[in-house]
VMD Tcl script that builds the backbone (N, CA, C; Angstrom):
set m [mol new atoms 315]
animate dup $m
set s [atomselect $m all]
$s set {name element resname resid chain x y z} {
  {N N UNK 1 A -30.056 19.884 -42.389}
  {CA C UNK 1 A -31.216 20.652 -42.761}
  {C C UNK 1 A -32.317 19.695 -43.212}
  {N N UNK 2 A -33.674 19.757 -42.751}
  {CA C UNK 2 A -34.733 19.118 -43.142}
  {C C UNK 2 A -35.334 19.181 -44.507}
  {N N UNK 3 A -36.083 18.791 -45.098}
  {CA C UNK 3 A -36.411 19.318 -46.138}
  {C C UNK 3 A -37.880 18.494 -46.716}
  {N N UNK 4 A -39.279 19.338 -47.096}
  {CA C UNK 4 A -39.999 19.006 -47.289}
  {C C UNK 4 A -40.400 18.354 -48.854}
  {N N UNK 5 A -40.782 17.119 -49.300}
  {CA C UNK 5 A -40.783 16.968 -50.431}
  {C C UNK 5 A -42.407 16.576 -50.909}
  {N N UNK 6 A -42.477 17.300 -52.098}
  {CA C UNK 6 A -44.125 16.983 -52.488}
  {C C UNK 6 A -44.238 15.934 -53.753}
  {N N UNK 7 A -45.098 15.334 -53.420}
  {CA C UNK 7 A -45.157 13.998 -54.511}
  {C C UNK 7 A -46.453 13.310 -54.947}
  {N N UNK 8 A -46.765 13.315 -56.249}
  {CA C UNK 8 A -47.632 13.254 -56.758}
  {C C UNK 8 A -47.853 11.688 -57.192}
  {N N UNK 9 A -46.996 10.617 -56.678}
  {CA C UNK 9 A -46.781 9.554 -56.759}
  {C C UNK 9 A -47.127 8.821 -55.115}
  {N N UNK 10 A -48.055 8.571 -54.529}
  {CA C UNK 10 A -48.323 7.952 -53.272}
  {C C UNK 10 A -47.423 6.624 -52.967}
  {N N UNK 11 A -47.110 6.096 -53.886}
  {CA C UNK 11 A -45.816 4.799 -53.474}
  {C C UNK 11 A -44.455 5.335 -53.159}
  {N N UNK 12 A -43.946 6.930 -54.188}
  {CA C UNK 12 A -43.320 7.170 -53.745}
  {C C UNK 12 A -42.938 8.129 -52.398}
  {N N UNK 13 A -44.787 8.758 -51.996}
  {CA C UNK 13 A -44.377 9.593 -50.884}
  {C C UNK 13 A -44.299 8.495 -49.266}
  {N N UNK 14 A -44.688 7.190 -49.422}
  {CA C UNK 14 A -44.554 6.932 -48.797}
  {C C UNK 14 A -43.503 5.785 -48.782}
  {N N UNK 15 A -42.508 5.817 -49.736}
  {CA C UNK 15 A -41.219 4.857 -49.544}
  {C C UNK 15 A -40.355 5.839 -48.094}
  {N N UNK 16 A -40.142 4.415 -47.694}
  {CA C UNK 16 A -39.565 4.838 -46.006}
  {C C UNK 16 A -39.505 6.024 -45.427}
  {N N UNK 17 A -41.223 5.653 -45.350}
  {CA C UNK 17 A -41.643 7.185 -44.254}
  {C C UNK 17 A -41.734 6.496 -42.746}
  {N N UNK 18 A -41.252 7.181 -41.977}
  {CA C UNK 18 A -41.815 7.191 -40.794}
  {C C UNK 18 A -42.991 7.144 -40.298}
  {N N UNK 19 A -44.219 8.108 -41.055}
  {CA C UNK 19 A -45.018 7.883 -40.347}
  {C C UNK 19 A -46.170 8.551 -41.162}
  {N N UNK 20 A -47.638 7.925 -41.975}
  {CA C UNK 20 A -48.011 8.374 -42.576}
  {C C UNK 20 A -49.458 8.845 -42.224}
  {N N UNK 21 A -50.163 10.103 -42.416}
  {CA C UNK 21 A -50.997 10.651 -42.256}
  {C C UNK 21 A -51.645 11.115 -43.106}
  {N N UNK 22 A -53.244 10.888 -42.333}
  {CA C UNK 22 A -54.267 11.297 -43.781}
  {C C UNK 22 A -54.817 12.059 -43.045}
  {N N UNK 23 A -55.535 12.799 -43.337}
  {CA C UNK 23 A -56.592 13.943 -43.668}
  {C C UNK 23 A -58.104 13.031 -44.283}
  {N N UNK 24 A -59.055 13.466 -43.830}
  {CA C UNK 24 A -60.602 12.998 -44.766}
  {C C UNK 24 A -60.568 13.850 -46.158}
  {N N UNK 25 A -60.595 12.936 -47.144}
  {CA C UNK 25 A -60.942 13.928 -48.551}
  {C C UNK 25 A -61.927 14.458 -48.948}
  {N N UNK 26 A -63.071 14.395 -48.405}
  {CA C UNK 26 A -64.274 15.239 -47.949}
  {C C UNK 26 A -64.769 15.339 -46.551}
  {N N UNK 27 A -64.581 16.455 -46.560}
  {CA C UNK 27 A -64.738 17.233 -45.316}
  {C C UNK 27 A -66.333 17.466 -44.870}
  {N N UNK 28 A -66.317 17.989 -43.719}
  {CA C UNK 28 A -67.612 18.199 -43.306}
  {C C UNK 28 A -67.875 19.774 -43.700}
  {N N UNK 29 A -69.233 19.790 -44.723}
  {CA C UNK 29 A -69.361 21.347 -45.064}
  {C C UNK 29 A -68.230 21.126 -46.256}
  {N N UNK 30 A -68.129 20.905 -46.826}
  {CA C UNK 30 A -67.185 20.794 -47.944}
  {C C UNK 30 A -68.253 20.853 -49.532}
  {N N UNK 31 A -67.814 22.757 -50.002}
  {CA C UNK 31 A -68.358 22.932 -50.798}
  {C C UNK 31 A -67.552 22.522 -52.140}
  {N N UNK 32 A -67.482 21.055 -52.667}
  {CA C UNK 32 A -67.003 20.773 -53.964}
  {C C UNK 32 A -67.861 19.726 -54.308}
  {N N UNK 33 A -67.305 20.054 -55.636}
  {CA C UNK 33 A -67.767 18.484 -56.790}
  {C C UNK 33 A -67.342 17.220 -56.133}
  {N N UNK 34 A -68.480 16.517 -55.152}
  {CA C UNK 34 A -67.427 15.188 -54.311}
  {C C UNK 34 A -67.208 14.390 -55.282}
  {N N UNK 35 A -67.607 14.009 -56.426}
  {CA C UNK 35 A -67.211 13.181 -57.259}
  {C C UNK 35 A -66.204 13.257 -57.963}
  {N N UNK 36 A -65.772 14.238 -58.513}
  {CA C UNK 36 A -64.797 14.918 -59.080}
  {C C UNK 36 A -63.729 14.734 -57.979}
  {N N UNK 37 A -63.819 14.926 -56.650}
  {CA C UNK 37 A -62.568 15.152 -55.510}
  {C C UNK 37 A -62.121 13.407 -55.026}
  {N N UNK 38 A -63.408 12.745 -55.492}
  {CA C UNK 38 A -63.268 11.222 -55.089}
  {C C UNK 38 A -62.213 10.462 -55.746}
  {N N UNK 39 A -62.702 10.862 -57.336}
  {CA C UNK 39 A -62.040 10.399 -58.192}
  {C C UNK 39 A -60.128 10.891 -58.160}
  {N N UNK 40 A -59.846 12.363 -57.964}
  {CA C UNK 40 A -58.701 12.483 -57.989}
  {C C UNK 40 A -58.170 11.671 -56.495}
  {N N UNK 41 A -58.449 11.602 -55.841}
  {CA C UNK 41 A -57.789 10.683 -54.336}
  {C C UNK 41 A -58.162 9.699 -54.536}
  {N N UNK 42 A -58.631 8.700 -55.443}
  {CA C UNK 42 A -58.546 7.273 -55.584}
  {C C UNK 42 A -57.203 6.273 -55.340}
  {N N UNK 43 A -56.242 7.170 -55.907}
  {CA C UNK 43 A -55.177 6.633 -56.160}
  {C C UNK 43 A -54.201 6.775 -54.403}
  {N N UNK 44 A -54.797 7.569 -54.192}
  {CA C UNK 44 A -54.265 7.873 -52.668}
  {C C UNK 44 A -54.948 7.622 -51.429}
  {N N UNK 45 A -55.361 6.158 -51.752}
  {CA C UNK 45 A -56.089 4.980 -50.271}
  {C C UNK 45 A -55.225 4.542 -49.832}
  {N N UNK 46 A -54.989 4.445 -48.280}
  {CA C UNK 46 A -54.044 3.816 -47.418}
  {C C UNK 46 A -54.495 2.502 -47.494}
  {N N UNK 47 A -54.090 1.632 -48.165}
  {CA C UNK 47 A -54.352 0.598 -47.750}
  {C C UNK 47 A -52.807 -0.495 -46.855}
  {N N UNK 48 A -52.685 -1.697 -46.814}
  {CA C UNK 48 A -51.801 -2.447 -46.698}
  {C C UNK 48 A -50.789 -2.092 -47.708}
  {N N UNK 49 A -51.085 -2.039 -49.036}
  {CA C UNK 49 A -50.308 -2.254 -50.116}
  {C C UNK 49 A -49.412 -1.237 -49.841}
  {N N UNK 50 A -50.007 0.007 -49.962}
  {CA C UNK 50 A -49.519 1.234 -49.723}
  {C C UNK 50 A -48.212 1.268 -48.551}
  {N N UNK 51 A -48.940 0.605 -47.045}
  {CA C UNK 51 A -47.995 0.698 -46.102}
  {C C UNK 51 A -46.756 0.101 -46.149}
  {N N UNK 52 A -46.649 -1.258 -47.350}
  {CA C UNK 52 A -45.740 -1.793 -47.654}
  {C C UNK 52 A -44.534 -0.842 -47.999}
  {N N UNK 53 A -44.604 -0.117 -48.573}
  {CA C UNK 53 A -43.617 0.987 -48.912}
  {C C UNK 53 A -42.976 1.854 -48.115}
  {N N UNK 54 A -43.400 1.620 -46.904}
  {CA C UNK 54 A -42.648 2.708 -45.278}
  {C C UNK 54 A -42.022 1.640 -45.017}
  {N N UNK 55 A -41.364 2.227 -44.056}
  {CA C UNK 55 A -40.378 1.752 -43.118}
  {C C UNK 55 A -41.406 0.762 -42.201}
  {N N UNK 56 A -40.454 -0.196 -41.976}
  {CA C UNK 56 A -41.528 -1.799 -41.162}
  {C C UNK 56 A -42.292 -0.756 -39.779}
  {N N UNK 57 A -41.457 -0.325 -39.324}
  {CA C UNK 57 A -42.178 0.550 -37.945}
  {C C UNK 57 A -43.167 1.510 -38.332}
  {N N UNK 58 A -43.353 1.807 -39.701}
  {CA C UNK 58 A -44.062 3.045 -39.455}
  {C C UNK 58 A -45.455 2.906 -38.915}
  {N N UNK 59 A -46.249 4.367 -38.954}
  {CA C UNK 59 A -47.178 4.567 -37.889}
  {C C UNK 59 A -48.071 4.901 -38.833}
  {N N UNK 60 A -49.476 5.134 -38.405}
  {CA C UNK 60 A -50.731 5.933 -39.158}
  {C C UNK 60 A -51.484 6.710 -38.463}
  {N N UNK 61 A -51.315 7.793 -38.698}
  {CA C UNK 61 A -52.740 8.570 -38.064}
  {C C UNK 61 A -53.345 9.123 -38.757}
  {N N UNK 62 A -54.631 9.759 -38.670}
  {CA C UNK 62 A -55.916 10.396 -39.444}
  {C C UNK 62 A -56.283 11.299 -38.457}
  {N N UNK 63 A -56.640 12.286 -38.495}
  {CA C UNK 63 A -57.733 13.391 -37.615}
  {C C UNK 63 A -58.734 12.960 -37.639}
  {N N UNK 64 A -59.324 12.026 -37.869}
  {CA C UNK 64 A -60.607 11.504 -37.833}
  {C C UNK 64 A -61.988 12.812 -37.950}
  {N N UNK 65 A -63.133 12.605 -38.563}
  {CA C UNK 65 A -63.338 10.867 -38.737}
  {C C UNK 65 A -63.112 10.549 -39.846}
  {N N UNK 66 A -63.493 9.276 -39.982}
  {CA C UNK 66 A -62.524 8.319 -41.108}
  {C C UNK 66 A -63.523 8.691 -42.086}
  {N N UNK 67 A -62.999 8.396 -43.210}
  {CA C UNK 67 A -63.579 8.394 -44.545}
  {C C UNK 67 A -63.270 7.203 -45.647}
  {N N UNK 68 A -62.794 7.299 -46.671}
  {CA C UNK 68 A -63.009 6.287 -47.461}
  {C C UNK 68 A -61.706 6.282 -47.751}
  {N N UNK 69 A -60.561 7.723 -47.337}
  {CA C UNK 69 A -59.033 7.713 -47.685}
  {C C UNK 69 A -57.930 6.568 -47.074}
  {N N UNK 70 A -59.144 5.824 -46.075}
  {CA C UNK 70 A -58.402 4.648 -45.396}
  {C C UNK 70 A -58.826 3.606 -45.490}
  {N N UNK 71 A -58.559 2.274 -45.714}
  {CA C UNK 71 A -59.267 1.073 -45.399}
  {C C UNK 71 A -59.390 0.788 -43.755}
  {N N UNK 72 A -60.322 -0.385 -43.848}
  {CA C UNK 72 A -60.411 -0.566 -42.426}
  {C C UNK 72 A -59.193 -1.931 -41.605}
  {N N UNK 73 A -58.838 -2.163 -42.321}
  {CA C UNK 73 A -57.290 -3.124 -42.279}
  {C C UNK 73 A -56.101 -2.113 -41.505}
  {N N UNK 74 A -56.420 -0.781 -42.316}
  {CA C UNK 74 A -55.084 -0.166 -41.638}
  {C C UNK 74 A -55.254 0.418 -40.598}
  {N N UNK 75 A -56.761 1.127 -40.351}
  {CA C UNK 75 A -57.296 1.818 -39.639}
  {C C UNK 75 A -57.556 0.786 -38.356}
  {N N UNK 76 A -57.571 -0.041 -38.641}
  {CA C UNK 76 A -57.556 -0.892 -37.218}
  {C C UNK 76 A -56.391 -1.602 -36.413}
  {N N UNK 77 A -55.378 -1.361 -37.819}
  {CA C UNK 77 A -54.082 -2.476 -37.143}
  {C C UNK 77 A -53.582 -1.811 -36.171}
  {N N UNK 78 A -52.428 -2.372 -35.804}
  {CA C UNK 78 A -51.412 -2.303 -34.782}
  {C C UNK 78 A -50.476 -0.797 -35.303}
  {N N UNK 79 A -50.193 -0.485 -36.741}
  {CA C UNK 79 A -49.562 0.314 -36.769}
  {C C UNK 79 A -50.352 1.734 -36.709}
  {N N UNK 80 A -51.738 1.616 -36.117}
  {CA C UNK 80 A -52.615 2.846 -36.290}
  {C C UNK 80 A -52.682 3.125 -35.204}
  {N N UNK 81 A -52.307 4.512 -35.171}
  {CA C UNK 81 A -52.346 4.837 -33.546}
  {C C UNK 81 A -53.360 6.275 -33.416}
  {N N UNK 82 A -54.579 6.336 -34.151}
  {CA C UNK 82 A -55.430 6.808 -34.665}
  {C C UNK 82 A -56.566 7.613 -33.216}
  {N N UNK 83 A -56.327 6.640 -32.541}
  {CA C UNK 83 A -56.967 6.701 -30.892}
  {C C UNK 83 A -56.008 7.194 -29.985}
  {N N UNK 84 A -55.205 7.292 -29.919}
  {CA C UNK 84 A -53.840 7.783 -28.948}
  {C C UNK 84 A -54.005 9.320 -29.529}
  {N N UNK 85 A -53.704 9.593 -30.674}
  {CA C UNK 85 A -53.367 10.720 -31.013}
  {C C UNK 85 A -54.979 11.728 -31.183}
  {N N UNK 86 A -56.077 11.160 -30.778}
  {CA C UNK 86 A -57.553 12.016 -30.750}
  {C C UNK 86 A -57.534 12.266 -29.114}
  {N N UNK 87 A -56.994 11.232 -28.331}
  {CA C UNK 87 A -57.105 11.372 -26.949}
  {C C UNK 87 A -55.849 12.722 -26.505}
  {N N UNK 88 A -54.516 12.649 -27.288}
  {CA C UNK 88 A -53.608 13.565 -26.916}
  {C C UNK 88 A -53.890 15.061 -27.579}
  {N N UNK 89 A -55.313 14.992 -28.555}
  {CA C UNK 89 A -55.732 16.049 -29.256}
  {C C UNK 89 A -56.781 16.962 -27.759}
  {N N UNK 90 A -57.374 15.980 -27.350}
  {CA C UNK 90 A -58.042 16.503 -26.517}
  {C C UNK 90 A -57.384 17.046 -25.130}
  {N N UNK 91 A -56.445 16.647 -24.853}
  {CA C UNK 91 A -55.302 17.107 -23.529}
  {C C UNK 91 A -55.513 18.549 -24.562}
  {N N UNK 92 A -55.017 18.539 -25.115}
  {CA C UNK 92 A -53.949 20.550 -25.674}
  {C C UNK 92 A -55.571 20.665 -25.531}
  {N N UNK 93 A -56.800 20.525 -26.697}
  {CA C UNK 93 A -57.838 21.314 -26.394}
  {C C UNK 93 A -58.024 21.644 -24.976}
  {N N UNK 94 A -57.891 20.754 -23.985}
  {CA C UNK 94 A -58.699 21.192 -22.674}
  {C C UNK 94 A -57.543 22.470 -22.020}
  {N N UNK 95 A -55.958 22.458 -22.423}
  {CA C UNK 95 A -55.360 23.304 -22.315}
  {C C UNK 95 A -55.537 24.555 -22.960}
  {N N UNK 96 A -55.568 24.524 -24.348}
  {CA C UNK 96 A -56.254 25.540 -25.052}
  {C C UNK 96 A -56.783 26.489 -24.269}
  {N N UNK 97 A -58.212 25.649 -23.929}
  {CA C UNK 97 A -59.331 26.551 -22.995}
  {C C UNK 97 A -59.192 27.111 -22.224}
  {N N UNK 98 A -58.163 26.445 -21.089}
  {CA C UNK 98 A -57.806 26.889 -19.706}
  {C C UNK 98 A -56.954 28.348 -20.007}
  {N N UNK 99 A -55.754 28.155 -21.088}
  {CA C UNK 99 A -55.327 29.248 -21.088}
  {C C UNK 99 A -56.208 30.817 -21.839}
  {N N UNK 100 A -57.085 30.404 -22.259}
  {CA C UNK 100 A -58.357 31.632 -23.092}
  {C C UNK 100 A -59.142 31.756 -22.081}
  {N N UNK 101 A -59.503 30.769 -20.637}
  {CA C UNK 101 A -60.522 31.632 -19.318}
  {C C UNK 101 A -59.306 31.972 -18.647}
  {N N UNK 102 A -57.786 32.356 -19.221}
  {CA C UNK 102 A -56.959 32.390 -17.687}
  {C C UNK 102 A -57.028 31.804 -16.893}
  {N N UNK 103 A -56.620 30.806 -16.890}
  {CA C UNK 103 A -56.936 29.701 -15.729}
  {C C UNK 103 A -55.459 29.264 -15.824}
  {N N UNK 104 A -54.554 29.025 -16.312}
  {CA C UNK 104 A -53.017 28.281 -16.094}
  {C C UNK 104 A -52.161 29.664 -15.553}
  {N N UNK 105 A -51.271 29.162 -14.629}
  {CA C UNK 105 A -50.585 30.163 -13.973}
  {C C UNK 105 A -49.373 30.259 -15.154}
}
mol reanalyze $m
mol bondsrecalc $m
mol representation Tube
mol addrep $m
């Protein structure tokens, strides 16, 4: 059985993860206090340090676009596969569509 765990400790949500993913902490149209929202995700920047704590293989992705929840060290390395996964976002969208004009048999 799988099991989801929530953690308020970022070293520990990412001790030997497979594969870690961010989200932008301000959004586009995002009605909050950004300062107030900055400050609580400070502690939760991907940086190197951070990745140290996964598993040697692990991976990174973001939904882009990037924000400040990533450095540009991680966001560019080898373990960011940040571009693969916007290009395989756009395959399902163009499927999406096809199946809402009826177009896939």
């Amino acid at each position: 059985m799988n099991k989801i765990y929530i953690f308020n400790d970022p070293k520990k949500a990412a001790r030997e993860a497979d594969v870690i993913f961010s989200d932008k902490v301000i959004s586009m149209n995002d009605k909050v206090n950004i300062k107030k929202k900055l400050k609580h995700f400070k502690k939760f920047k991907i940086d190197k340090k951070l990745l140290s704590f996964a598993k040697k293989d692990c991976i990174f992705l973001h939904c882009l676009p990037r924000g400040t929840e990533v450095d540009e060290e991680v966001f560019s390395s080898v373990k960011s596969k940040v571009w693969q996964q916007a290009q395989n976002r756009i395959h399902v969208q163009k499927s999406i569509l096809l199946y809402c004009l009826n177009k896939l048999r």
